[in-house]
Gaussian input, Z-matrix of N, CA and C with variables (Angstrom, degrees):
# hf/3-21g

backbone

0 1
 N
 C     1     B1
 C     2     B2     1     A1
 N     3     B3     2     A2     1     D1
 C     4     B4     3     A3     2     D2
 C     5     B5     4     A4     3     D3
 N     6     B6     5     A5     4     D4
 C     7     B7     6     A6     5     D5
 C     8     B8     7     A7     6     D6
 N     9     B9     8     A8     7     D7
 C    10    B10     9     A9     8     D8
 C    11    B11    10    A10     9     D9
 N    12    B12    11    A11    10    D10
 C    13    B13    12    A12    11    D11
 C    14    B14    13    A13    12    D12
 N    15    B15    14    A14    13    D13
 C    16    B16    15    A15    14    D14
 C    17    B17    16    A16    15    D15
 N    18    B18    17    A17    16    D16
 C    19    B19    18    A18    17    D17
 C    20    B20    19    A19    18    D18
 N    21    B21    20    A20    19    D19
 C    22    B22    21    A21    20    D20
 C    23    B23    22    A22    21    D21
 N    24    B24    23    A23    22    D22
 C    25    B25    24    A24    23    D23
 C    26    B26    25    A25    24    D24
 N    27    B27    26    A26    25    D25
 C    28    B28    27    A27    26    D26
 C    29    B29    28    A28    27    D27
 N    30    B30    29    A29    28    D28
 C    31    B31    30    A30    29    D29
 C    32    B32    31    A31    30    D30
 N    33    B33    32    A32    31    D31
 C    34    B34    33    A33    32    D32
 C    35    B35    34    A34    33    D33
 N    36    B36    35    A35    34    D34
 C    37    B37    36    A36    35    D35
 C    38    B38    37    A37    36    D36
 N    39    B39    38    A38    37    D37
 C    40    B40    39    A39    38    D38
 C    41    B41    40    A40    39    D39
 N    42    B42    41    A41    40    D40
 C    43    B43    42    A42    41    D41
 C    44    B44    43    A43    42    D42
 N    45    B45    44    A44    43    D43
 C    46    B46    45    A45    44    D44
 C    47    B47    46    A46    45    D45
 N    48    B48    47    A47    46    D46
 C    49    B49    48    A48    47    D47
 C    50    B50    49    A49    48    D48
 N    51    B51    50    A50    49    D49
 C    52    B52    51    A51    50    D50
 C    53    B53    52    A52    51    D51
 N    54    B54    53    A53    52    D52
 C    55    B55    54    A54    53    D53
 C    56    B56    55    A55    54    D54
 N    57    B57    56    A56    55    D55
 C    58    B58    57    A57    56    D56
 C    59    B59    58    A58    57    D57
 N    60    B60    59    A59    58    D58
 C    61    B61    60    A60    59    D59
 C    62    B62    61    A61    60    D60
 N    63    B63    62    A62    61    D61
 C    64    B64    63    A63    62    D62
 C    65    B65    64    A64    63    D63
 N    66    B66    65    A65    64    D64
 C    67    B67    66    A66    65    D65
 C    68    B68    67    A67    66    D66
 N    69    B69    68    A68    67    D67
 C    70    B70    69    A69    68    D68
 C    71    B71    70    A70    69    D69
 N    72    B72    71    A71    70    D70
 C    73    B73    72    A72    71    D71
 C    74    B74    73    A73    72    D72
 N    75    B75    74    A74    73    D73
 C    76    B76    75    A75    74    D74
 C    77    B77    76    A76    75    D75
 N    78    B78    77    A77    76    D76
 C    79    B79    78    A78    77    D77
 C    80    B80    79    A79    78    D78
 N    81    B81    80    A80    79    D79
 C    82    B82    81    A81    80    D80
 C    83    B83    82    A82    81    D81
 N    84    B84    83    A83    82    D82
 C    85    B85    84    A84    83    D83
 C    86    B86    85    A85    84    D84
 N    87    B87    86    A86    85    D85
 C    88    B88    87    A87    86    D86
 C    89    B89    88    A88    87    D87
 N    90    B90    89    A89    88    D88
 C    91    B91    90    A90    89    D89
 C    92    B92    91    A91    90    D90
 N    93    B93    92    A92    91    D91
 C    94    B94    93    A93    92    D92
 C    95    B95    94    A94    93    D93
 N    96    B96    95    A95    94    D94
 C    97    B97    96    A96    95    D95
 C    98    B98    97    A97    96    D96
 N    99    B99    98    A98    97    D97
 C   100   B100    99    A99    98    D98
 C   101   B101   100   A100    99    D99
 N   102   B102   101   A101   100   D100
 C   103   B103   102   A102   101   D101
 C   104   B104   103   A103   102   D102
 N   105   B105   104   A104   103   D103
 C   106   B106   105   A105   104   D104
 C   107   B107   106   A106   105   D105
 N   108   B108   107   A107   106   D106
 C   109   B109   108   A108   107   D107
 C   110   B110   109   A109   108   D108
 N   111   B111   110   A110   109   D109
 C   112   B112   111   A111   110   D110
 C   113   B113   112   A112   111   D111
 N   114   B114   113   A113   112   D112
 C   115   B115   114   A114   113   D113
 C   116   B116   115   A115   114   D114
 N   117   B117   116   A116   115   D115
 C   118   B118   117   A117   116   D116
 C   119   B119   118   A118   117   D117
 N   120   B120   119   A119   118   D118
 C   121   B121   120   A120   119   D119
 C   122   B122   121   A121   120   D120
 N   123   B123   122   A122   121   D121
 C   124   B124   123   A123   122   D122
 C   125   B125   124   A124   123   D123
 N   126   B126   125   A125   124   D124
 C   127   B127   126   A126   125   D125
 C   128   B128   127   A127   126   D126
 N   129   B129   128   A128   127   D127
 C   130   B130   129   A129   128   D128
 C   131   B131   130   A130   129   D129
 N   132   B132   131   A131   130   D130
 C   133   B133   132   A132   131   D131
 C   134   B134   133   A133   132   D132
 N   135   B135   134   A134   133   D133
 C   136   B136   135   A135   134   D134
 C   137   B137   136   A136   135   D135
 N   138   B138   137   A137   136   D136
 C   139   B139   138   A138   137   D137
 C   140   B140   139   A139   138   D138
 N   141   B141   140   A140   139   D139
 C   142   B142   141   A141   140   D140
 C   143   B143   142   A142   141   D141
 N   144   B144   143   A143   142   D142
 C   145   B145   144   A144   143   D143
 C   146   B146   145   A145   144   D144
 N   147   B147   146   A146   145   D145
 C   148   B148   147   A147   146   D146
 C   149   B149   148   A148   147   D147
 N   150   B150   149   A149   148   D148
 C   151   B151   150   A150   149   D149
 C   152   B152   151   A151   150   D150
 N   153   B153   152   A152   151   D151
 C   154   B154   153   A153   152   D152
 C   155   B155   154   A154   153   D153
 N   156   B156   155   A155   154   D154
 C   157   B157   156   A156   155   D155
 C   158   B158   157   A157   156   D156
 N   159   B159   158   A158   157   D157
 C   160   B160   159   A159   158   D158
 C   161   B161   160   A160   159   D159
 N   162   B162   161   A161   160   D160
 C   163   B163   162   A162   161   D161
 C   164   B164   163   A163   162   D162
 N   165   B165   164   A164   163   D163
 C   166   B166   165   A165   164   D164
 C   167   B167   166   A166   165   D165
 N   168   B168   167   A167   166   D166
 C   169   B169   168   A168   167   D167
 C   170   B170   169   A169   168   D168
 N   171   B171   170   A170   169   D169
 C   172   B172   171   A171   170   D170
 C   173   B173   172   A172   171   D171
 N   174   B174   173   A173   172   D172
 C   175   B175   174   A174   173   D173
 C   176   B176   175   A175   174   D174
 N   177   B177   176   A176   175   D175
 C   178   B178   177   A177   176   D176
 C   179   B179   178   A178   177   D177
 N   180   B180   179   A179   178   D178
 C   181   B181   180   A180   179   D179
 C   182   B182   181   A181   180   D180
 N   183   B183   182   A182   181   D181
 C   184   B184   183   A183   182   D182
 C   185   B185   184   A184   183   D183
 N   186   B186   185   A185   184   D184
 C   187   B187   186   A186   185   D185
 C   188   B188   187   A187   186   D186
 N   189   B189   188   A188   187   D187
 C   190   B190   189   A189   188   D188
 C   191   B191   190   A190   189   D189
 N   192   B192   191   A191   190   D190
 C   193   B193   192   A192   191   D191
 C   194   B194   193   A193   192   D192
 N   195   B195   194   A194   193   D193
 C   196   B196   195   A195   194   D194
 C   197   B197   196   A196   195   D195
 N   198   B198   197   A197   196   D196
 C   199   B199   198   A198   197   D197
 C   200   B200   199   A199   198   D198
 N   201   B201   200   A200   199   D199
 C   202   B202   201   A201   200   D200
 C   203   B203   202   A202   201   D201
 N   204   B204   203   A203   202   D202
 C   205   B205   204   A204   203   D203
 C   206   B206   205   A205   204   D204
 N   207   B207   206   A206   205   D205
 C   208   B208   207   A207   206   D206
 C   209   B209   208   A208   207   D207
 N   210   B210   209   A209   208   D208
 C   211   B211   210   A210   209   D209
 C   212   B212   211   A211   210   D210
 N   213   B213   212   A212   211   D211
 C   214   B214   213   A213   212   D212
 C   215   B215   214   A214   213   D213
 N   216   B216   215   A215   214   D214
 C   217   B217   216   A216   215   D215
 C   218   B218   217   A217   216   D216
 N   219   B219   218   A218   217   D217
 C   220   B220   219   A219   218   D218
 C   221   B221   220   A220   219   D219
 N   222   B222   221   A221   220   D220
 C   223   B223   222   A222   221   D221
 C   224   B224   223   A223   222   D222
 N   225   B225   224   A224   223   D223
 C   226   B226   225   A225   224   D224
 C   227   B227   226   A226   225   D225
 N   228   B228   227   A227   226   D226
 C   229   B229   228   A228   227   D227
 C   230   B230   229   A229   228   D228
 N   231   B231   230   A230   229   D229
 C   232   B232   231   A231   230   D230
 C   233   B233   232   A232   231   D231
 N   234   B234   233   A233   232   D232
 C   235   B235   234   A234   233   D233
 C   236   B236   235   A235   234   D234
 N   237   B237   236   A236   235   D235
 C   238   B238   237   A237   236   D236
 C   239   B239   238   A238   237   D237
 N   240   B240   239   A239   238   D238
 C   241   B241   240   A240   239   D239
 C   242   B242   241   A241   240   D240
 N   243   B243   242   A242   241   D241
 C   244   B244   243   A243   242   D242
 C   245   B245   244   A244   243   D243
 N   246   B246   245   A245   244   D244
 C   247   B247   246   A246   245   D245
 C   248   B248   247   A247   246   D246
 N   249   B249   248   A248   247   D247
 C   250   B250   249   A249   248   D248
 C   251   B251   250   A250   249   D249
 N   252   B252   251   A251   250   D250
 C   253   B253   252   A252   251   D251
 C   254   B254   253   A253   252   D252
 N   255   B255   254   A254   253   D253
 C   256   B256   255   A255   254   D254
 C   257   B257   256   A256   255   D255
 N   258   B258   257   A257   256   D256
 C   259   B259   258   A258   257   D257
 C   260   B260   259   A259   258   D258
 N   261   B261   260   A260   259   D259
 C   262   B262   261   A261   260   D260
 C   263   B263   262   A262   261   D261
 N   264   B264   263   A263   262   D262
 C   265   B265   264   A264   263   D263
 C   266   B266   265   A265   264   D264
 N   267   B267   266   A266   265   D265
 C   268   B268   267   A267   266   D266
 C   269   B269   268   A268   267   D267
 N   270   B270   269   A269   268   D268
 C   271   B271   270   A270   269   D269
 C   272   B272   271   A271   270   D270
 N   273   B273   272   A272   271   D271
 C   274   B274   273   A273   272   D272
 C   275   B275   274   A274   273   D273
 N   276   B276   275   A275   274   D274
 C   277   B277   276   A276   275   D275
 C   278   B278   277   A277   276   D276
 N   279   B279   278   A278   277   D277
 C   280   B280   279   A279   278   D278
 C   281   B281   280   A280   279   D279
 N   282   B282   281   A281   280   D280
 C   283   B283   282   A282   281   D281
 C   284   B284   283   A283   282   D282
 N   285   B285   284   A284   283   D283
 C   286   B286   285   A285   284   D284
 C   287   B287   286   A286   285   D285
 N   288   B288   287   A287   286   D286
 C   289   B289   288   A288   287   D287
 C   290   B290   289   A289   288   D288
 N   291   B291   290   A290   289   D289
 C   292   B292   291   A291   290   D290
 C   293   B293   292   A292   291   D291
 N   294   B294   293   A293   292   D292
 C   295   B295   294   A294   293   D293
 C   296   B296   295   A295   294   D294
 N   297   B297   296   A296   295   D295
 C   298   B298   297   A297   296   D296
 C   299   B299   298   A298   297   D297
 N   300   B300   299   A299   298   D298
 C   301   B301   300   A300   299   D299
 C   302   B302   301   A301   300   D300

   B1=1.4443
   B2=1.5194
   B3=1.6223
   B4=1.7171
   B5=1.0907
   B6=1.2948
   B7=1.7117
   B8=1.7718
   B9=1.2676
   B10=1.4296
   B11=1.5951
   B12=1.5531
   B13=1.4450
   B14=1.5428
   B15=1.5255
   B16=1.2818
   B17=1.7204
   B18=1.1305
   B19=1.2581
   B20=1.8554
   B21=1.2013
   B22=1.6147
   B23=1.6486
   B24=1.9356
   B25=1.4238
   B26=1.9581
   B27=1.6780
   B28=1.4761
   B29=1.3239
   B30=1.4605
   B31=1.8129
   B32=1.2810
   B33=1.4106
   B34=1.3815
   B35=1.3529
   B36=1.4759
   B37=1.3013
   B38=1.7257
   B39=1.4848
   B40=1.8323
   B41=0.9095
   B42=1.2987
   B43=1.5127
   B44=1.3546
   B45=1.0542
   B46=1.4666
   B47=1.6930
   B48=1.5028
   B49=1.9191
   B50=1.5484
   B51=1.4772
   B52=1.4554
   B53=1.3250
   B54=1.3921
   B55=1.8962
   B56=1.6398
   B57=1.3101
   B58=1.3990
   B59=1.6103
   B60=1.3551
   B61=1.3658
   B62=1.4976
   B63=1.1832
   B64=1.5106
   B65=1.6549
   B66=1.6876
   B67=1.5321
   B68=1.6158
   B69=1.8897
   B70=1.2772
   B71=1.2865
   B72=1.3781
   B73=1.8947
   B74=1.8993
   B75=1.4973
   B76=1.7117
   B77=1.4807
   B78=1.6325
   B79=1.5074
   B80=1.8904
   B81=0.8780
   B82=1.7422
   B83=1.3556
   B84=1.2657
   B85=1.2999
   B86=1.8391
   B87=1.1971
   B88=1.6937
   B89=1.1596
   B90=1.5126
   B91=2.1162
   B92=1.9059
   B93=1.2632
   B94=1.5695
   B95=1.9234
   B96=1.0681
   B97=1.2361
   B98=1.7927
   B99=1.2982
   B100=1.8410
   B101=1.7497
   B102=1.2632
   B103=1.4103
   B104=1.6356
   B105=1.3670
   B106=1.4171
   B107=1.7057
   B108=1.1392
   B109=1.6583
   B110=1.4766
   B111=1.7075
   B112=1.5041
   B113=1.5192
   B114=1.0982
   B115=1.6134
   B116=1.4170
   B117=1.5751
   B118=1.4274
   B119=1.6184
   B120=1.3805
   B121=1.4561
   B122=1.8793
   B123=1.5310
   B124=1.0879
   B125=2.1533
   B126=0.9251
   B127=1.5213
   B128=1.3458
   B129=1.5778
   B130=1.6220
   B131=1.7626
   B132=1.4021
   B133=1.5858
   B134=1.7538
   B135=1.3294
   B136=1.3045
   B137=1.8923
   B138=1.2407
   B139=1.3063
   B140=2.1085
   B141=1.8822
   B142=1.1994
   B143=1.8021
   B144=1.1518
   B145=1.5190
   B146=1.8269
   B147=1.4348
   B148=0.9350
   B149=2.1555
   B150=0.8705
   B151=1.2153
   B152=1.9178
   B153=1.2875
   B154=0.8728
   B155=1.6770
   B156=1.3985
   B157=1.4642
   B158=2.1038
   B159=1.1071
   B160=1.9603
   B161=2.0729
   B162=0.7805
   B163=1.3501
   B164=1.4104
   B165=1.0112
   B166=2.0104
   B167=1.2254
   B168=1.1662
   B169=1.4358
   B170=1.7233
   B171=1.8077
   B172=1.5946
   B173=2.0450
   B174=1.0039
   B175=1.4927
   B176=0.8502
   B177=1.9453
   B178=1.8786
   B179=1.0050
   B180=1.4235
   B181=1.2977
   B182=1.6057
   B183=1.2724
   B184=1.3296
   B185=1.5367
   B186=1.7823
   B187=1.7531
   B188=1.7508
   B189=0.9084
   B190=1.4241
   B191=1.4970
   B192=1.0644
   B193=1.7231
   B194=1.8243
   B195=1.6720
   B196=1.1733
   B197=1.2356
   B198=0.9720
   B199=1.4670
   B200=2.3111
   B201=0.9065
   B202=1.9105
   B203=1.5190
   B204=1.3850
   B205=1.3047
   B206=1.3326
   B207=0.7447
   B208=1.6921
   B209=1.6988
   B210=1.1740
   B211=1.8437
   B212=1.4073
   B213=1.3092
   B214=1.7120
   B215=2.0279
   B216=1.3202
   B217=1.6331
   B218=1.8549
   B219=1.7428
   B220=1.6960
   B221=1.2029
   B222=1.2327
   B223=1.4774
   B224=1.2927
   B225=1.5521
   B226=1.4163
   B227=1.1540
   B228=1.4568
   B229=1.6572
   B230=1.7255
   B231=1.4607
   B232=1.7386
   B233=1.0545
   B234=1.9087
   B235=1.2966
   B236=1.5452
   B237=1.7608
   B238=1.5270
   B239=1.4868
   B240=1.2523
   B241=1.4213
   B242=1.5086
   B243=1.6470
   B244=0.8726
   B245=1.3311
   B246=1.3941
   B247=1.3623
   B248=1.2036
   B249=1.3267
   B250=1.4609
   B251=1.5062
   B252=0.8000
   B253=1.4580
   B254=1.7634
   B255=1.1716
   B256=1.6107
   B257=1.6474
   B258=1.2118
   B259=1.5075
   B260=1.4440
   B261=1.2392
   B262=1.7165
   B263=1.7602
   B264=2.0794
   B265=1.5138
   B266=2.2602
   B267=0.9412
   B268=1.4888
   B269=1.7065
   B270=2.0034
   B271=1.5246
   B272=1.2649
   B273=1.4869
   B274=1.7262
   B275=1.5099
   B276=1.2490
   B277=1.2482
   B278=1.3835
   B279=1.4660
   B280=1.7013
   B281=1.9014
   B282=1.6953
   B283=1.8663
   B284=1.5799
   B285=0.8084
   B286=1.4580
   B287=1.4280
   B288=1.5362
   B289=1.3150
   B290=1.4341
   B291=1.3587
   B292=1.4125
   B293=1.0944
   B294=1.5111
   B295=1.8434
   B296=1.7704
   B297=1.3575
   B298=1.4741
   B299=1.7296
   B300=1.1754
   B301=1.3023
   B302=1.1608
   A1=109.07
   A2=112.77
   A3=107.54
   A4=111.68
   A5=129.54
   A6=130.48
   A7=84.21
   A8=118.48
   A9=114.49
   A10=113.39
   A11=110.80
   A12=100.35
   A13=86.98
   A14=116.31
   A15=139.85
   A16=105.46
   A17=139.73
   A18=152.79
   A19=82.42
   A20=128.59
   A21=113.84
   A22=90.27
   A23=97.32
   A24=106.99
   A25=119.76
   A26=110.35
   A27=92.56
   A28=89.81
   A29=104.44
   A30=123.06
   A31=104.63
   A32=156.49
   A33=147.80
   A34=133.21
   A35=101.26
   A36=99.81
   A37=134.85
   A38=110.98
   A39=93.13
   A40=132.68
   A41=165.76
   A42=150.47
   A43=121.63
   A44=116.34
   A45=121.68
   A46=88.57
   A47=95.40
   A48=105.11
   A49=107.94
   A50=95.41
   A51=96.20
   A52=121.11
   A53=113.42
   A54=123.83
   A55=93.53
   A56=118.35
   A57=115.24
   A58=134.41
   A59=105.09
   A60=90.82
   A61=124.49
   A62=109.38
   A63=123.86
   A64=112.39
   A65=115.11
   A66=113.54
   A67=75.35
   A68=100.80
   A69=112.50
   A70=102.08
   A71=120.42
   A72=110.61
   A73=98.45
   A74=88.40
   A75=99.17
   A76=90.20
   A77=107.39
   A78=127.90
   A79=121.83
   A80=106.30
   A81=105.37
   A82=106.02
   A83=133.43
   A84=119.59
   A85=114.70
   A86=126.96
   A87=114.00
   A88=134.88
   A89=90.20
   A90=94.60
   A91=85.95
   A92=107.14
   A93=108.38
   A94=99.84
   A95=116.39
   A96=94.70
   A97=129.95
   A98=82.93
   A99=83.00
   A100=98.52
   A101=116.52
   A102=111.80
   A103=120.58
   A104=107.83
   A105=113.56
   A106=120.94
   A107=124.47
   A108=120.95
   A109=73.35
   A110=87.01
   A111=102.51
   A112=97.17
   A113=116.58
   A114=140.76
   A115=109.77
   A116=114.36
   A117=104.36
   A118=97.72
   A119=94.16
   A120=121.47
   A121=91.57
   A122=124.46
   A123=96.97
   A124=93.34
   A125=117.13
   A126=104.58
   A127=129.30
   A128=122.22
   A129=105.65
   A130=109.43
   A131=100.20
   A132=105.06
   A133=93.80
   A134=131.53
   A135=134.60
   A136=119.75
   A137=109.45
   A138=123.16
   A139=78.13
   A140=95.19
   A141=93.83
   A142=141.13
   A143=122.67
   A144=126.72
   A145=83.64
   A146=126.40
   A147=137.09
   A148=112.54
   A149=136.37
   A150=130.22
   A151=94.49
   A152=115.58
   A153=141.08
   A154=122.44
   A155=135.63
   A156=132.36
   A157=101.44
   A158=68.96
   A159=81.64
   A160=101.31
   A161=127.82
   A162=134.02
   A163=97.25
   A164=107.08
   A165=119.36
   A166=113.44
   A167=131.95
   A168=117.14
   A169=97.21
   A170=102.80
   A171=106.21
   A172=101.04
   A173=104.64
   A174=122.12
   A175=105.04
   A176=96.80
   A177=107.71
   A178=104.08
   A179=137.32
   A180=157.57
   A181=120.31
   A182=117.39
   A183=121.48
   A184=114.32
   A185=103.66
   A186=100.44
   A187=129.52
   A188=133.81
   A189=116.19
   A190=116.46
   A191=119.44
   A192=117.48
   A193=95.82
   A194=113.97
   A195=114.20
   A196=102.99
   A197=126.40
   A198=141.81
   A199=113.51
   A200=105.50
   A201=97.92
   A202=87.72
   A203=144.18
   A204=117.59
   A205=140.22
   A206=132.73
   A207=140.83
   A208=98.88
   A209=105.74
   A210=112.73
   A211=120.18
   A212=130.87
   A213=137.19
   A214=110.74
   A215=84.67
   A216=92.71
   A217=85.90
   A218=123.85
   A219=120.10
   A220=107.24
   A221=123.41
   A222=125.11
   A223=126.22
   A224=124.31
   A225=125.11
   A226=109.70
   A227=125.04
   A228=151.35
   A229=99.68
   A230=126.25
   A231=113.52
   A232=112.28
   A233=78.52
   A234=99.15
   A235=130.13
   A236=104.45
   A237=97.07
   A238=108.97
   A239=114.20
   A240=127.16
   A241=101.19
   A242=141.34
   A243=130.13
   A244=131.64
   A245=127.79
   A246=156.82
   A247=114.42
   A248=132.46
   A249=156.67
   A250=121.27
   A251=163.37
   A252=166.46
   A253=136.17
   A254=113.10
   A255=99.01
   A256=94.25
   A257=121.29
   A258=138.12
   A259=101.52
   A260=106.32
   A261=114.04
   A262=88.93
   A263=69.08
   A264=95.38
   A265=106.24
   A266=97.58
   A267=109.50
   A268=90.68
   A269=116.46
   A270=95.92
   A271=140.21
   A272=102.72
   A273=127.70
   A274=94.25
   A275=149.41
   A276=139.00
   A277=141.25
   A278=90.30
   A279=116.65
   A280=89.20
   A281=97.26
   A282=95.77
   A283=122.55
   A284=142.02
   A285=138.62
   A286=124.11
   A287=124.37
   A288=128.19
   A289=103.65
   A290=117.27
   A291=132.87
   A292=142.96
   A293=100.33
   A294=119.51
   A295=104.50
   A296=131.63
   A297=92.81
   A298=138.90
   A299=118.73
   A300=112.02
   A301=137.10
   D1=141.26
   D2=-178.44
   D3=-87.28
   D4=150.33
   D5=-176.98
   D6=-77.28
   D7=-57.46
   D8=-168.13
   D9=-91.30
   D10=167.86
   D11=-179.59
   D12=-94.76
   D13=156.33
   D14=157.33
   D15=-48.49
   D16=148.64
   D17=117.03
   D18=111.36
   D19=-6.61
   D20=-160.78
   D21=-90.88
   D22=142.17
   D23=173.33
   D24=-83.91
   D25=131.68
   D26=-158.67
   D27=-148.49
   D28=153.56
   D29=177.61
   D30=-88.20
   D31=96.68
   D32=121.63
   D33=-46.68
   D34=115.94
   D35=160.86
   D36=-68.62
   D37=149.70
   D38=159.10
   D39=-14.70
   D40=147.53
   D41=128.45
   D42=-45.06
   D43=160.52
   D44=-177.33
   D45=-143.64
   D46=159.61
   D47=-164.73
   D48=-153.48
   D49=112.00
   D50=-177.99
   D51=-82.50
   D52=-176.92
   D53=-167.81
   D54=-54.21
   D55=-53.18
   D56=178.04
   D57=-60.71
   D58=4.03
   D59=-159.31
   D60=114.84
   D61=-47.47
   D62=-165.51
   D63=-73.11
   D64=134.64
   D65=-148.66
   D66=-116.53
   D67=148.64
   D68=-172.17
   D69=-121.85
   D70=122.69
   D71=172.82
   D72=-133.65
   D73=140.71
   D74=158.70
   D75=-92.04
   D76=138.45
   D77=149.73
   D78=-97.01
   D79=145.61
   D80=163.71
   D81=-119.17
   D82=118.56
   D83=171.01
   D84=-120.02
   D85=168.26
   D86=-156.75
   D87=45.47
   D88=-130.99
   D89=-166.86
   D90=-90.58
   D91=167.85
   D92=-179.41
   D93=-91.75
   D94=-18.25
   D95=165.13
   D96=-99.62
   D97=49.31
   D98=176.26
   D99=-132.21
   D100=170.21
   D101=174.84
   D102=-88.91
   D103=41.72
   D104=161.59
   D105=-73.94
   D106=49.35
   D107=-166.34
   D108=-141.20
   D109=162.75
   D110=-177.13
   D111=-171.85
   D112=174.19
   D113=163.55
   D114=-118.30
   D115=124.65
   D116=176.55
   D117=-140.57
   D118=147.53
   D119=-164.01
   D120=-110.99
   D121=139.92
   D122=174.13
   D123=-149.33
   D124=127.27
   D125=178.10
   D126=-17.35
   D127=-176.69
   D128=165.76
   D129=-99.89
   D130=4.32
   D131=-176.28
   D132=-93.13
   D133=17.29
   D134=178.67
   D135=70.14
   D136=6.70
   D137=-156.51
   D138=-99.33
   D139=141.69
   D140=170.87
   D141=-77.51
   D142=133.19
   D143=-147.92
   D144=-81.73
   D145=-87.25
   D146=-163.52
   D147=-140.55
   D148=170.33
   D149=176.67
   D150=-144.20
   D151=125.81
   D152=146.10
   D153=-56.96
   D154=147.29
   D155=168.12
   D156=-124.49
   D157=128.68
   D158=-178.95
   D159=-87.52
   D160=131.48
   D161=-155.46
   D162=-117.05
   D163=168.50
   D164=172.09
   D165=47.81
   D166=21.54
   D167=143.63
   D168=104.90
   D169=8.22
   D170=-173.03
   D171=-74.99
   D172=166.32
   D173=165.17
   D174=-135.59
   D175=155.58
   D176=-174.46
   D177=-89.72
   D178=126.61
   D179=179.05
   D180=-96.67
   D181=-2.65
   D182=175.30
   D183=-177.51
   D184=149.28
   D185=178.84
   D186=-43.13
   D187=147.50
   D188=173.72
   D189=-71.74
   D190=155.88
   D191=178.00
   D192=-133.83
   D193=154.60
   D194=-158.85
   D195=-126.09
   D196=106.22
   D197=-175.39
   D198=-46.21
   D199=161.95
   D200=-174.42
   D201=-74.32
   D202=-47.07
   D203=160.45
   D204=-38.13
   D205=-44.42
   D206=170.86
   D207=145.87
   D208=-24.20
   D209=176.32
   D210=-27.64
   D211=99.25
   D212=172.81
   D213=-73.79
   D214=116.75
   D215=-157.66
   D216=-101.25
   D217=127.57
   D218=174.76
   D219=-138.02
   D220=117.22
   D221=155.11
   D222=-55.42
   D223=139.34
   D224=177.39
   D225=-134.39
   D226=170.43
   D227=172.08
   D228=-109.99
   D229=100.96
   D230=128.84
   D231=-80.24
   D232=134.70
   D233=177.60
   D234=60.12
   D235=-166.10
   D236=-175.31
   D237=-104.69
   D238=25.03
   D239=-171.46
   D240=-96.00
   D241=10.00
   D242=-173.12
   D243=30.43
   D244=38.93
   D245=166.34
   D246=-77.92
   D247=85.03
   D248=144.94
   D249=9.32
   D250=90.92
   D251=145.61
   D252=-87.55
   D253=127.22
   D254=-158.76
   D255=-127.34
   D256=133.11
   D257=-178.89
   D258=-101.92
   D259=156.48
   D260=152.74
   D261=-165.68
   D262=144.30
   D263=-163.16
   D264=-112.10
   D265=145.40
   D266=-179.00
   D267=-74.09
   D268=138.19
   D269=162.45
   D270=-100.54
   D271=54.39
   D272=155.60
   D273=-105.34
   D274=25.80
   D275=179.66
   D276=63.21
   D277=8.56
   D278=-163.60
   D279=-77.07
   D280=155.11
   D281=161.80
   D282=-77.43
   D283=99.09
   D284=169.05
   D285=-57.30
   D286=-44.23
   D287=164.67
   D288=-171.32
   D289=139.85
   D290=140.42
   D291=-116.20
   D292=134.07
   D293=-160.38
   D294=-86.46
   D295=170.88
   D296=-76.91
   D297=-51.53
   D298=138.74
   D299=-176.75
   D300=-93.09

């Protein structure tokens, strides 16, 4: 199975790589106001870990960085108002908190 679709146009971030192995990317995929963005976590054997969905129309605005907990820390853009938003993610993919909330 492909983590990505074939032929679709998409924003990647850097990777980021946790203590385990595990490779961290923000995607943007489509128009920026639809919920095509995501966070994806994917093994080191390339097989996918978990996929995150970025909601409200946010975009990923920067690589993820991984906290000494395992915590996935991502900057975002709502919207076209360039309004700042910062996620951190649990690494089972769960939400842990978002700033502002």
């Amino acid at each position: 199975m492909a983590v990505f679709d074939e032929g679709q146009l998409m924003d990647i971030s850097s990777p980021a790589i946790g203590a385990d192995g595990s490779i961290y990317l923000g995607v943007e995929t489509g128009a920026a106001d639809t919920d095509n963005n995501y966070v994806y976590a994917m093994n080191p054997d390339g097989t996918l870990k978990w996929r995150y969905v970025v909601e409200g129309g946010r975009t990923i605005r920067s690589s993820p960085a991984i906290g000494s907990d395992g915590t996935i820390y991502i900057g975002q853009r709502l919207g076209l108002l360039y309004n700042a938003v910062f996620l951190a993610l649990n690494p089972d993919g769960t939400l842990k908190w978002f700033f502002p909330d």
